[in-house]
C-alpha positions in Angstrom: 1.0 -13.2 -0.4 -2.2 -11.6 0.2 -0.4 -8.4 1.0 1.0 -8.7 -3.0 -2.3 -8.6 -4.6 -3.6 -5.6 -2.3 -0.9 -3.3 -3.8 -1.4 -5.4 -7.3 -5.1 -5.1 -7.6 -5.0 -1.2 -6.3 -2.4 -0.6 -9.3 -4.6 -2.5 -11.6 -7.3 -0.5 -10.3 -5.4 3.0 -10.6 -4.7 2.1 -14.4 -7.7 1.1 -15.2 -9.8 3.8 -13.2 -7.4 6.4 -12.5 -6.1 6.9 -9.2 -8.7 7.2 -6.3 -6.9 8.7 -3.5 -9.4 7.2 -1.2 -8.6 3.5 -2.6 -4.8 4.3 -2.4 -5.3 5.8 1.5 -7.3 2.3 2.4 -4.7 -0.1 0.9 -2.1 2.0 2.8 -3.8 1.9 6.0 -4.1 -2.2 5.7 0.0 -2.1 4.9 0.6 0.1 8.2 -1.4 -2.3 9.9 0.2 -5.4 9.3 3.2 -3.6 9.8 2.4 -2.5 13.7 1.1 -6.1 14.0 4.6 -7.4 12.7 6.6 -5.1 14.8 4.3 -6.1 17.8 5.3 -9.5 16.8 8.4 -9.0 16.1 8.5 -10.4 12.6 9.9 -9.3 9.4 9.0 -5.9 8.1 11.1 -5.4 5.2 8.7 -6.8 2.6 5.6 -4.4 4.0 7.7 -2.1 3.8 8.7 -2.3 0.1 5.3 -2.9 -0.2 4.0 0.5 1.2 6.7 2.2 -0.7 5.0 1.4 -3.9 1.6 2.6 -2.6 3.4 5.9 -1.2 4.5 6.7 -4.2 1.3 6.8 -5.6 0.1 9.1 -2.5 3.1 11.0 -4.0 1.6 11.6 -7.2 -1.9 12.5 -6.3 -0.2 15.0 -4.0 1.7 16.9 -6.4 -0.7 17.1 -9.3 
């Protein structure tokens, strides 16, 4: 559940501050780690993944502007 309110509180964040690409870059690297430490594990990634999606298409945005 934590792993929900790190991309919900960087979104809350991003609207209410406007995106800091620094912010969005952090809560990313905390997705792909718990994502190598799952696949290490061999436990579910789907759910990190979706999760990362969300964030990467923030990192999107800031890109292209």
């Amino acid at each position: 559940m934590e792993h929900y309110w790190l991309v919900i509180n960087t979104l809350v964040e991003c609207l209410s501050e406007g995106i800091d690409p620094k912010k969005v870059r952090i809560a990313t690297l905390q997705l792909d780690t718990e994502l190598d430490r799952r696949l290490v594990d061999n436990l579910p990634i789907d759910e990190i993944k979706r999760l990362k999606s969300v964030l990467e298409r923030i990192n999107y945005e800031i890109c292209t502007e």
